[in-house]
VOLUMLUM-711363 format. One line per 5 residues: number of its first residue (from 1); for each residue z negated, y, x of C-alpha. Coordinates in steps of 0.05 Angstrom, whole numbers, plus 5000, padded with zeros to 4 digits. Example, Ala and Ser with C-alpha at 12.3 -4.5 7.8 and 13.67 -1.06 7.14 Angstrom:
<pts>
1	4844,4910,5246 | 4857,4979,5273
</pts>
This chain:
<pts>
1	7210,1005,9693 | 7185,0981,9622 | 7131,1023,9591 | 7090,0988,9537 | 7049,1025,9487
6	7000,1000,9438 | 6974,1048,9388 | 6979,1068,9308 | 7049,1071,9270 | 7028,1104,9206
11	7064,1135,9148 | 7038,1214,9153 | 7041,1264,9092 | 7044,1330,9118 | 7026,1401,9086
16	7044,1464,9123 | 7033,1541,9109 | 7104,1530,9082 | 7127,1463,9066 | 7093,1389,9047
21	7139,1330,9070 | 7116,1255,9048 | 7125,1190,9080 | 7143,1217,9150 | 7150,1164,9207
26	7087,1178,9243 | 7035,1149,9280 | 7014,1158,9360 | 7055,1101,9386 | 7108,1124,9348
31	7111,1182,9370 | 7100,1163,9441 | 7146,1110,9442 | 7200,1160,9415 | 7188,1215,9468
36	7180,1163,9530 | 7255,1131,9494 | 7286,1186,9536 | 7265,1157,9607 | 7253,1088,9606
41	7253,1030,9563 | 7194,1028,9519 | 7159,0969,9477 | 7126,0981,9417 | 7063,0940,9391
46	7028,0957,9330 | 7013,0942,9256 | 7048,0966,9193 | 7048,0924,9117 | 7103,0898,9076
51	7107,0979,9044 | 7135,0994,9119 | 7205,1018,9104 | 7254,0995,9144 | 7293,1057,9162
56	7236,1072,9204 | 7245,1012,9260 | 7319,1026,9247 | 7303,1101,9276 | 7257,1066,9338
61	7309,1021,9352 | 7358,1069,9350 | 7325,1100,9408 | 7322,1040,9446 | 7239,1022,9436
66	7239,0957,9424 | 7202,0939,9366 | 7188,0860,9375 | 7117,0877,9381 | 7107,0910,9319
71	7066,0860,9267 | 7088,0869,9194 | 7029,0850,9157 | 7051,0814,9083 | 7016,0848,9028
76	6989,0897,9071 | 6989,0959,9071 | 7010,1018,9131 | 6961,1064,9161 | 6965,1134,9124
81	6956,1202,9147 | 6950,1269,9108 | 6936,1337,9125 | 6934,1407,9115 | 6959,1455,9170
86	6918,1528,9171 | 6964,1587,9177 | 6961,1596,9256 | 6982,1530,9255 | 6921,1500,9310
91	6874,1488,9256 | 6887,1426,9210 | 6850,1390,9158 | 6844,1318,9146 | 6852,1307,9069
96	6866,1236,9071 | 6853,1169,9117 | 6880,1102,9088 | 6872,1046,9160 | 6895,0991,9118
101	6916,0941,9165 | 6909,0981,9223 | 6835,0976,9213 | 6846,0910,9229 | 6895,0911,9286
106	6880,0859,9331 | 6940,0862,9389 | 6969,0806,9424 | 7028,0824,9461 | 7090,0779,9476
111	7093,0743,9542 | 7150,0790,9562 | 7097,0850,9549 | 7048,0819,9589 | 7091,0832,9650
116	7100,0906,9638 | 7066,0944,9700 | 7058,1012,9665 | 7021,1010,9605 | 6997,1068,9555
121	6941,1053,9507 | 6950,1105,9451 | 6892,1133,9407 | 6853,1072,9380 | 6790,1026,9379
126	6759,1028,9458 | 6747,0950,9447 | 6809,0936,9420 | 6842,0984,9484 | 6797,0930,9533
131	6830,0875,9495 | 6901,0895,9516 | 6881,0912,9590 | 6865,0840,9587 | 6934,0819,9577
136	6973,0855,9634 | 6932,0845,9696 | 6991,0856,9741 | 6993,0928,9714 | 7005,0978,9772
141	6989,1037,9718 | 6937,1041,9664 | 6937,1113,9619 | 6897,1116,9562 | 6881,1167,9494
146	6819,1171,9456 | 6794,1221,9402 | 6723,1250,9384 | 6701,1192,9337 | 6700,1139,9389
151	6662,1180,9431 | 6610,1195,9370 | 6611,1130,9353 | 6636,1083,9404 | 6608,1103,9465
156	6588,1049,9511 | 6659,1011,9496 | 6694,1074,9510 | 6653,1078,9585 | 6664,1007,9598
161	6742,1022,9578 | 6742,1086,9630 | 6715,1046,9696 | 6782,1005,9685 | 6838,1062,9676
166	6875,1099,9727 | 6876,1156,9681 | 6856,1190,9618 | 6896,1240,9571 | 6849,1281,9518
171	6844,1354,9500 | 6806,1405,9516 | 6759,1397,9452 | 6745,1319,9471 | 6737,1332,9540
176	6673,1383,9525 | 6645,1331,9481 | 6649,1266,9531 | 6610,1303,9579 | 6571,1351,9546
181	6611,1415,9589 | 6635,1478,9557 | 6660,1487,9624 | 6736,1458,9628 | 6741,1446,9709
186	6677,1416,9704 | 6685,1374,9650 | 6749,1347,9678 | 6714,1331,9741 | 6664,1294,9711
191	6709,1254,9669 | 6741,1228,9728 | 6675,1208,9759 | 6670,1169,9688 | 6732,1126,9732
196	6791,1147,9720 | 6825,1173,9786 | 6868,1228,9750 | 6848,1270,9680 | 6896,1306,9639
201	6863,1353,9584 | 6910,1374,9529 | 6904,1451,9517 | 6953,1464,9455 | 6999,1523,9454
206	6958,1539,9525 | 6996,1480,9561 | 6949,1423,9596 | 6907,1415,9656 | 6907,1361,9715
211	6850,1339,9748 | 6865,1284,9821 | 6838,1265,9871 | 6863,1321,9915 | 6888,1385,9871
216	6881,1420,9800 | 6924,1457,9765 | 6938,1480,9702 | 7014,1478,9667 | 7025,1524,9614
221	7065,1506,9551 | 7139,1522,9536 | 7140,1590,9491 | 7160,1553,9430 | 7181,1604,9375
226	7191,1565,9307 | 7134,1513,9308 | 7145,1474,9242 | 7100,1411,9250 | 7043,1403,9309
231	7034,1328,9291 | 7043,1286,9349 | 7053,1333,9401 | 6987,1304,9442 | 7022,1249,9436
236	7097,1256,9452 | 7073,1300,9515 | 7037,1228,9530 | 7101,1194,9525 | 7142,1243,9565
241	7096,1240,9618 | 7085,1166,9622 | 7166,1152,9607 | 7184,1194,9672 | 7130,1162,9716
246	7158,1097,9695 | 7230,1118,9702 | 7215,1133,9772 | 7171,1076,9788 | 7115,1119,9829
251	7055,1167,9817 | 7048,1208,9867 | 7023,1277,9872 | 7092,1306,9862 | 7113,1261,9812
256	7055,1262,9769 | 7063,1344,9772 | 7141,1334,9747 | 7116,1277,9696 | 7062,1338,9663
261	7126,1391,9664 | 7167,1328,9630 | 7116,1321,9571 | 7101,1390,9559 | 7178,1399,9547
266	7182,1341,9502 | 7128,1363,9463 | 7152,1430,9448 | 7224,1398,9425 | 7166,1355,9371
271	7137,1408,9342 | 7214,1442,9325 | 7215,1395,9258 | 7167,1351,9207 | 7150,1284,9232
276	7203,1252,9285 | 7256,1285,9251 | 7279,1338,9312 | 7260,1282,9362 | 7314,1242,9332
281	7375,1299,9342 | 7361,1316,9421 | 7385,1284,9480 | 7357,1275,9557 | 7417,1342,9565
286	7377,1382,9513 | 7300,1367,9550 | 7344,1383,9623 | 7364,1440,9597 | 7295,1468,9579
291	7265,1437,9647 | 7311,1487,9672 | 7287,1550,9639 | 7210,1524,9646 | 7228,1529,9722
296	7259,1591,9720 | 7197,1611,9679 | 7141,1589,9733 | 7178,1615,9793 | 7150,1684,9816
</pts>
């Protein structure tokens, strides 16, 4: 089934203990759109300027998103990243935010969009998230992202947003500040009486915890040896998770389990290079082949 996303498409510059790379592809839907590419078809919507180089929809399309619901803005210019990564490579510092036009960003999706029935609402403005629920009310499956500053700052949008979604994806971090809980089972349980029926906190390098309506559990993450680049990875284990759900057109139990394995292995092959670069060289063989060994790995 068709998964649209609707999130940030940016232009990251990235610092690590060992290398700084410029004008990456970056961006959450990007990188969700990118990761989700390897299960189903995925639609794009966003918000770049007339600085957007082109070789970057060239690389989306390439994967099959289609991009007909990315605005170019003329005269604009693209969201911009930069940071810093700390030598154990968890810790990062923003140096630089430049919205531009995604400050701005006000989505209307085609009419062909407004049919999609699973729908991902990548890291952005709570109202602006409401707005595009709006537009596909024959959704069968609403997921959404958010980040500390909308809670800070946003906070009765973001709970009006949470009584509509069927489920929420932050980490572990967020999760402790929506509700106030240093305690991580709790806190997941008392996001999902916020309204979502399932809760996914993001743990890192520790793998990610479910929270439904009838089991918890936690997945760890794959034993990635040569991390190079961390940006994105909340995000392309997003994708891989929502891409697999919508492959197989159902969300139960079991396949929601499967959907968390699916995004944890995506987002270890992310993390292998700077930006999208590593995403761009694997296949659905390659993440098969490490669903595999992550099998192998969990059975005792």
């Amino acid at each position: 089934m068709p998964l649209v996303v609707v999130g940030s498409v940016a232009i990251d510059h990235v610092e690590t203990p060992t290398e700084r790379r410029n004008n990456l592809l970056g961006g959450s839907a990007t990188h969700f759109s990118v990761s989700a590419s390897f299960f189903t078809d995925v639609r794009l919507v966003g918000v770049v300027g007339s600085d957007w180089p082109e070789e970057h929809t060239a690389m989306l399309q390439s994967k099959g998103v289609d991009t007909s619901g990315l605005q170019v803005v003329e005269g604009g210019k693209t969201f911009t990243w930069t940071g810093r990564y700390l030598p154990n490579m968890n810790d990062r510092e923003t140096l630089d935010v430049q919205l531009n036009v995604f400050g701005e960003f006000d989505p209307v999706l085609p009419e062909d969009y407004k049919r999609a029935k699973y729908v991902f609402l990548a890291n952005g403005v709570p109202a602006v998230q409401m707005k595009v629920l709006s537009q596909v009310p024959g959704r069968r499956l609403a997921v959404a992202d958010t980040m500390d500053l909308w809670i800070s700052t946003q906070r009765d949008d973001l709970d009006q947003l949470l009584g509509e979604l069927d489920g929420l994806v932050l980490n572990d971090s967020e999760a402790k500040l929506l509700t106030g809980n240093e305690n991580l089972v709790e806190a997941g349980r008392a996001v999902q009486d916020m309204g979502p029926k399932f809760v996914v906190i993001k743990k890192g390098e520790h793998g990610a915890m479910f929270f439904g309506e009838h089991e918890t559990y936690v997945l760890p993450a794959y034993p990635t040896e040569n991390v190079v680049d961390p940006t994105g990875a909340g995000d392309s284990f997003a994708g891989g998770m929502m891409g697999y759900l919508a492959e197989k057109d159902n969300f139960d139990a079991d396949t929601l389990k499967t959907a968390m394995a699916y995004g944890i292995l995506v987002a270890s092959f992310n993390v292998e290079g700077f930006g999208l670069e590593h995403m761009h060289n694997i296949t659905r063989d390659d993440i098969e082949e490490r669903m595999e060994e992550y099998r192998r790995m969990l059975s005792f």
